[in-house]
C-alpha positions as CSV (number, residue, x, y, z in Angstrom):
1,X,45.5,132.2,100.8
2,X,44.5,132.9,97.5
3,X,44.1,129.6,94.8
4,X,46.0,129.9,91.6
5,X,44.1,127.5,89.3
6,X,46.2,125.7,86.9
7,X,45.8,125.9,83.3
8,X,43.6,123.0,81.9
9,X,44.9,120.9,78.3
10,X,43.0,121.8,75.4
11,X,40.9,118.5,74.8
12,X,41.3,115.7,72.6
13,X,39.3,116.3,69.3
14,X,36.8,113.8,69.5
15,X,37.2,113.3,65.4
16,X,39.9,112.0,62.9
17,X,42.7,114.6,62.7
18,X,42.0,116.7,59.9
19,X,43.3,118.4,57.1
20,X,45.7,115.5,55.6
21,X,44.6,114.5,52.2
22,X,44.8,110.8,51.2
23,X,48.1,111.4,48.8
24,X,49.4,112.4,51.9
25,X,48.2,109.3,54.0
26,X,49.5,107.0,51.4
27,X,52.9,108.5,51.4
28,X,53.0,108.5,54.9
29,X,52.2,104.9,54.9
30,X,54.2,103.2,52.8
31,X,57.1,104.8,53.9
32,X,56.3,103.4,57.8
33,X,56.8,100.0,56.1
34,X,59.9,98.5,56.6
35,X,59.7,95.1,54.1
36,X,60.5,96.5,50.6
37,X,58.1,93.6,49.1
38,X,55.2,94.7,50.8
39,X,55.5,98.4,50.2
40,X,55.5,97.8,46.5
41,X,53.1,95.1,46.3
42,X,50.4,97.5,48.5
43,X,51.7,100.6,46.4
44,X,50.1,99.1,43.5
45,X,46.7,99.7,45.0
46,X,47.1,102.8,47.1
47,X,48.5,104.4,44.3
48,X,45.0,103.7,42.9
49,X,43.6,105.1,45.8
50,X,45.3,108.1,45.7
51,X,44.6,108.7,42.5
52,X,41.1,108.2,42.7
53,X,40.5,110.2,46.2
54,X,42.8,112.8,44.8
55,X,43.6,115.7,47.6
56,X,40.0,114.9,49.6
57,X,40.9,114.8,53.3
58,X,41.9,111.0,54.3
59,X,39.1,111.7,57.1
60,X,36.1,111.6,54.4
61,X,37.2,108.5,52.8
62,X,34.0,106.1,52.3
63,X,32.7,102.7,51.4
64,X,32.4,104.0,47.4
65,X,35.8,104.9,47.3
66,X,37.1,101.6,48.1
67,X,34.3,99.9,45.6
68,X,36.0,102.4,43.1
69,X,39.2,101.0,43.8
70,X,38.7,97.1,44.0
71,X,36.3,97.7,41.0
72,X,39.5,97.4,39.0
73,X,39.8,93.9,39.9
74,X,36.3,92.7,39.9
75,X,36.9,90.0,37.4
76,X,40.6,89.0,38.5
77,X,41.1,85.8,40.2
78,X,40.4,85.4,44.2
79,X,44.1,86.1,45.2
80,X,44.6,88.8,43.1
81,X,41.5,90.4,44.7
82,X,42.2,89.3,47.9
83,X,45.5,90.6,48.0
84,X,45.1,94.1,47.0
85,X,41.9,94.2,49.3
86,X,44.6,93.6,52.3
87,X,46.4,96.7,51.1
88,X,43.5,98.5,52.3
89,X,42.7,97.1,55.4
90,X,46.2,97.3,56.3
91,X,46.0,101.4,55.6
92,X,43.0,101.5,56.8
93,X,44.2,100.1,60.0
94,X,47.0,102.1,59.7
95,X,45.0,105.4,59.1
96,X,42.8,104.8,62.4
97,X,45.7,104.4,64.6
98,X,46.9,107.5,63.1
99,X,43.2,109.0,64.2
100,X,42.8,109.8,60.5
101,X,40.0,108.4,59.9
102,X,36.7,107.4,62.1
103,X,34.9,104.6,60.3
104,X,36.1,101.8,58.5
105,X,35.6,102.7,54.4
106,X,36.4,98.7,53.9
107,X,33.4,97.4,56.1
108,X,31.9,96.2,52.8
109,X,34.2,94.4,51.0
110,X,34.8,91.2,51.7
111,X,37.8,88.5,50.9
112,X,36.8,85.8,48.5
113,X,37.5,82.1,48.4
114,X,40.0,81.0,45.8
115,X,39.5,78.1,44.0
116,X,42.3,75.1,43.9
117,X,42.8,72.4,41.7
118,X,43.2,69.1,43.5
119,X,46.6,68.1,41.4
120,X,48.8,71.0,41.8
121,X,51.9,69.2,41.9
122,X,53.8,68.8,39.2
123,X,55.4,65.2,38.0
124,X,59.1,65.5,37.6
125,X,58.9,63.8,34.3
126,X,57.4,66.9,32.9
127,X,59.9,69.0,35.1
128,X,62.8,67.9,33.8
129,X,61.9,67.8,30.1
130,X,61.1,71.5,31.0
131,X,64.6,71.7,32.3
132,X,66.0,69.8,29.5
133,X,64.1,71.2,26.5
134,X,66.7,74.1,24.5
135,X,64.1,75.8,23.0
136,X,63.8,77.4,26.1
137,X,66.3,80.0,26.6
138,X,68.9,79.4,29.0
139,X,67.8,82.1,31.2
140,X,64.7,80.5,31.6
141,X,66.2,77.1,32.4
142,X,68.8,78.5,34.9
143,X,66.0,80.5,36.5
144,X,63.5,77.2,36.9
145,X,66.5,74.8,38.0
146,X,67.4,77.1,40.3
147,X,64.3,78.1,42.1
148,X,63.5,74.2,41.9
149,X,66.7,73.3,44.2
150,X,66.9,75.9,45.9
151,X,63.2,76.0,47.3
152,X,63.7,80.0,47.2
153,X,61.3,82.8,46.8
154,X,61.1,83.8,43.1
155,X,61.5,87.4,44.6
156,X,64.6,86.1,46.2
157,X,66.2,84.6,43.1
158,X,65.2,87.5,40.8
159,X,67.0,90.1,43.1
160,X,70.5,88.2,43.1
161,X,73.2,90.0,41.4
162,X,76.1,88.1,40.2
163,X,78.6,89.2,43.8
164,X,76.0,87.7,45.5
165,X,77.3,83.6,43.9
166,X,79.5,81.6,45.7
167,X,80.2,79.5,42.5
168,X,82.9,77.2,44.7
169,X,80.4,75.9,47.4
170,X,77.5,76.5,45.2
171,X,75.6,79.0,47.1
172,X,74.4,82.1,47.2
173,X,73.3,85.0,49.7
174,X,69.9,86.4,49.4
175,X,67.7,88.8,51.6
176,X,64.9,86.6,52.5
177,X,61.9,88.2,54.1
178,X,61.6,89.9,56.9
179,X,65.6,91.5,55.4
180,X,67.4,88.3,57.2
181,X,70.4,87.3,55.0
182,X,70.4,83.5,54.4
183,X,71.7,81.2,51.9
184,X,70.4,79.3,49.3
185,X,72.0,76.1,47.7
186,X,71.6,74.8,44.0
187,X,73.0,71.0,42.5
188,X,74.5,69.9,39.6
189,X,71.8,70.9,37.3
190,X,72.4,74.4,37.9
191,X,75.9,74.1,38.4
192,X,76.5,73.2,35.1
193,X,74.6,76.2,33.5
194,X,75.5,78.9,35.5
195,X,78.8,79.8,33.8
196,X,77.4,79.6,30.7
197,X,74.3,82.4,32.1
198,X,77.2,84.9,33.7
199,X,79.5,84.9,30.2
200,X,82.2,86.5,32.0
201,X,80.3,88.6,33.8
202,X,81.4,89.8,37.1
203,X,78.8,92.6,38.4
204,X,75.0,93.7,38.0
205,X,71.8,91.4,38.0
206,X,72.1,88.0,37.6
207,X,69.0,87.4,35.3
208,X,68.6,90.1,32.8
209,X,65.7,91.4,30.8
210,X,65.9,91.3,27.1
211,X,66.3,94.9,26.3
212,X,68.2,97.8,27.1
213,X,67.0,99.5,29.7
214,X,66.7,103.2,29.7
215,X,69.0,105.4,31.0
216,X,66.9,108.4,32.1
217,X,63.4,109.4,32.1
218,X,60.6,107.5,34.2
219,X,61.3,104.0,33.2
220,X,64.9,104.1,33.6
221,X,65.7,101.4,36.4
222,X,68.1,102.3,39.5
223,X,72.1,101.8,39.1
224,X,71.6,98.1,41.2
225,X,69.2,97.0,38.9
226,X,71.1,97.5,35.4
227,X,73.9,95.5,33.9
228,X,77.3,97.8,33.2
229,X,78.5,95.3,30.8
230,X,75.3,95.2,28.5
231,X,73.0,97.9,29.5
232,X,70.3,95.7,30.0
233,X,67.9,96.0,33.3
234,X,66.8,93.4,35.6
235,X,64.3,90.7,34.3
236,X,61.4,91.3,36.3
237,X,58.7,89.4,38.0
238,X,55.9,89.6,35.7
239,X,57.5,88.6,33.0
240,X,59.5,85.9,34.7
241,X,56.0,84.5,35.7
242,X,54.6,84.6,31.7
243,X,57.4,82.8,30.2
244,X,57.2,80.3,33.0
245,X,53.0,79.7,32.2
246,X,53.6,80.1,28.6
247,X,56.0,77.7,28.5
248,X,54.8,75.0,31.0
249,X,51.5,75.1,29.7
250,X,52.1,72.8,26.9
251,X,52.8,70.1,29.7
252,X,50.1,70.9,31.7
253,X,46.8,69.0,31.3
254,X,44.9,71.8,32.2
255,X,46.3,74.2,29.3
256,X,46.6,76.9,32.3
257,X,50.6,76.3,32.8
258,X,52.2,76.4,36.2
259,X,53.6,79.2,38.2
260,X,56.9,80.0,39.5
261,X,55.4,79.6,43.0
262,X,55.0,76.3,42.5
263,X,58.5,75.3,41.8
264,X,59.3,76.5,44.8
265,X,57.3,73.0,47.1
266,X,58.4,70.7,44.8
267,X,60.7,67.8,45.4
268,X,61.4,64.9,43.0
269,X,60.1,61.5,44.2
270,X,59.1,62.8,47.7
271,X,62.9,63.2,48.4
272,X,64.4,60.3,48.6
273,X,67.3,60.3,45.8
274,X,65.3,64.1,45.2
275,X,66.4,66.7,48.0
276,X,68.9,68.9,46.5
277,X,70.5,72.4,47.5
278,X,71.4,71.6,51.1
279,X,68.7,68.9,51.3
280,X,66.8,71.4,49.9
281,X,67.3,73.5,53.0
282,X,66.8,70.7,55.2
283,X,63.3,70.4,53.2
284,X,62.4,73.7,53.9
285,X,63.6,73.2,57.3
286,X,61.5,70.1,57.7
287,X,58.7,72.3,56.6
288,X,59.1,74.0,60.3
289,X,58.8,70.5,61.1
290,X,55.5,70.0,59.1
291,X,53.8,72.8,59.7
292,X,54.7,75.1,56.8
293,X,54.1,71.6,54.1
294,X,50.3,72.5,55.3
295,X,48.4,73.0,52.0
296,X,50.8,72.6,50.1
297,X,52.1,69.3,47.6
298,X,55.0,67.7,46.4
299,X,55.9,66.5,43.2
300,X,55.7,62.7,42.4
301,X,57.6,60.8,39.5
302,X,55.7,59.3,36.5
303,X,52.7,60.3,35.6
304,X,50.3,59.2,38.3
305,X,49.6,63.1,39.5
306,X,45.8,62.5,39.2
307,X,45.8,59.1,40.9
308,X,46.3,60.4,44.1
309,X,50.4,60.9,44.4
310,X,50.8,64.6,46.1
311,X,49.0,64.2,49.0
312,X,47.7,67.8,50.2
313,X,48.1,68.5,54.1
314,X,45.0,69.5,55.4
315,X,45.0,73.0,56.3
316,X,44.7,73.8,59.9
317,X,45.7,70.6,60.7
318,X,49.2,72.3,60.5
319,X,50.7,68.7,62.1
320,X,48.6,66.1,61.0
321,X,50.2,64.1,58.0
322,X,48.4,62.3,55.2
323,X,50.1,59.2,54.2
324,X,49.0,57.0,51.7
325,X,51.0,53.7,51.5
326,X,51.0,51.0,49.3
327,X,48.4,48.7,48.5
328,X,50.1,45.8,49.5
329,X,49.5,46.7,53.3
330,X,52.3,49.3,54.3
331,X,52.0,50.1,57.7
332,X,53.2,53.4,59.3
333,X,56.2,52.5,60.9
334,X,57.6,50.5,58.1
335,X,59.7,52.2,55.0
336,X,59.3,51.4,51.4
337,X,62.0,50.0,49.5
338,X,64.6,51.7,47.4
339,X,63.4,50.0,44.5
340,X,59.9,51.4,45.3
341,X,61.6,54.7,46.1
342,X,63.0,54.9,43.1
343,X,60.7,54.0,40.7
344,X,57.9,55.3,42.2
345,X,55.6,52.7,42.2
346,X,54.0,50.9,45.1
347,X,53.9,47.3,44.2
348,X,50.0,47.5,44.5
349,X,48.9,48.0,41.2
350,X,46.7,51.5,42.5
351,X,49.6,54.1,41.0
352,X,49.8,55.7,44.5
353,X,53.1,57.3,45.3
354,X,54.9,57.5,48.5
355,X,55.8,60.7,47.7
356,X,54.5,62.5,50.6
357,X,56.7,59.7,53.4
358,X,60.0,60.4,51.7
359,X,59.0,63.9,51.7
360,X,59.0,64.1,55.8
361,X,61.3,61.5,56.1
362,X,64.4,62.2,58.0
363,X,67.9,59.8,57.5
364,X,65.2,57.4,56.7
365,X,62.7,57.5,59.9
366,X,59.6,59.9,60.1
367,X,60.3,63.2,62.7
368,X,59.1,61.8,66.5
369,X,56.0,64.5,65.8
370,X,54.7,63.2,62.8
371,X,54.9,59.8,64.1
372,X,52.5,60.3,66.9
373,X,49.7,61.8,64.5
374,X,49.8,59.6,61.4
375,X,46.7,57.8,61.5
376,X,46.2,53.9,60.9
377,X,44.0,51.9,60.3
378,X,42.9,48.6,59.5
379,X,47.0,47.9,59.3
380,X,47.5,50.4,56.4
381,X,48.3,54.7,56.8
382,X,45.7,56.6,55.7
């Protein structure tokens, strides 16, 4: 019987498949991305890359190239640097799955450690008189009210167009991350200056830039993103961000002014009379029931910011609550009272805040969880 041999499969290459430039790679990447946020945060650095590789194959990428590329951020602060250095490990991730490249051109960069400041919340005193001051323009003081109640994403808030409000139940429908749809909830404060923001308007953005925008050429913003009334494009990011530091930074100690991140894990006076938008959506859902407070702080009345009043939550302790009580002997299962709460003050004479209780209470008793790991001792929370 004669043996018919079967035709063999051509081999694996044993290399990165060849022959697609890093333009190419890049294109290929971001468009696999499905959260618009992170395909334009890491285009900002792999247009970079692009530009620098040129049309080299993706294959003969190396450790230089990526120097060349962070070397634009050398001096930039730790997250900036951090943050566009995860734009390239996610390609280059990306790129060996794809069997495009063999070695790893990011092997010699490393993430650096960011330096905090121990008082980064912010006392609602200066908030409000933020808020409150009219030589800001009302833009600006809609925009910080409402990212303050709402505990929103300043991405989040800056995307809304004006069919997006629910003026009635004071609420309005944003694409969170990850594309869910939620809602966020504002209070009084920006209740009462919302109408006065829209002007009659019924369509387009609901924060606008300054200026026109163009209507053709590079620049020129998409048809979601500019105003039909007034021609004027979608206030962005960045410049939200400056006009937030500038501002703020005549009330900051520091000089350095605050960021619109930080609005966003603040609550007056813990939360006691200070939850707002939905409870502030159920305090950012109870933080995920503490978890998501970790490393994070929350804003105390009064002045007493360096004394110790926003307690940071020790990261990777993601349950473990600090509470600092007051002097006069507070234990952990007993509450302050509403005078206390309200004023701020502990009755001790030490200017430490119970912020941080009100700020995981719940209808006035601490979650079950965070009850079995606050610490005690000698009769007083720690």
């Amino acid at each position: 019987m004669p043996v018919v041999a079967f035709p063999s499969s051509p081999a694996a290459p044993d290399g990165p498949a060849p022959g697609l430039s890093v333009e190419a790679a890049v294109d290929r990447f971001l468009g696999s991305l499905q959260t618009t946020t992170t395909r334009h945060s890491y285009a900002k650095t792999l247009t970079r890359l692009a530009t620098l590789a040129g049309h080299r194959p993706a294959a003969d990428l190396s450790p230089e190239d990526y120097a060349a590329v962070m070397d634009r951020w050398s001096s930039a602060a730790a997250a900036t640097w951090n943050r566009h250095l995860s734009a390239l490990v996610s390609f280059t991730t990306w790129a060996q799955r794809q069997d495009l490249l063999a070695t790893n051109p990011a092997r010699r960069l490393e993430r650096r450690t960011p330096t905090r400041r121990g008082d980064r919340a912010i006392p609602a005193a200066r908030l409000e008189t933020l808020f409150t001051d009219t030589t800001h323009a009302l833009r600006e003081r809609v925009l910080w009210r409402l990212l303050y109640e709402t505990a929103a994403r300043a991405e989040e808030i800056l995307s809304l167009n004006v069919e997006d409000l629910d003026l009635e139940f004071r609420r309005a429908r944003v694409v969170s991350k990850g594309g869910a749809i939620e809602y966020v909830h504002w209070a009084t404060g920006t209740a009462r200056l919302l109408p006065r923001l829209l002007a009659g308007r019924t369509t387009g953005p609901l924060f606008l830039a300054d200026r026109r925008a163009p209507t053709s050429g590079p620049r020129a913003p998409a048809a979601a993103d500019a105003c039909p009334t007034t021609g004027r494009g979608r206030l962005s990011y960045p410049r939200a961000e400056y006009l937030f530091k500038t501002a703020s930074a005549q009330l900051d100690p520091h000089g350095q002014g605050w960021t619109l991140h930080q609005l966003r894990h603040l609550q007056r006076g813990g939360c006691g009379d200070g939850l707002v938008g939905a409870d502030a959506q159920e305090f950012h859902q109870v933080g995920q029931r503490v978890g998501r407070l970790a490393g994070h702080q929350v804003a105390v009345d009064g002045e007493a910011a360096g004394q110790g009043c926003g307690q940071r939550l020790g990261r990777g302790e993601r349950a473990k609550v600090a509470v600092r009580c007051a002097a006069g002997g507070l234990r952990g299962d007993q509450q302050p009272a509403a005078s206390q709460v309200d004023k701020g003050a502990t009755g001790g004479g030490e200017g430490v805040h119970l912020g941080i209780r009100q700020a995981v209470t719940v209808d006035g008793q601490l979650p079950a969880e965070v009850q079995d790991v606050v610490q005690t001792e000698g009769g007083r929370c720690r």
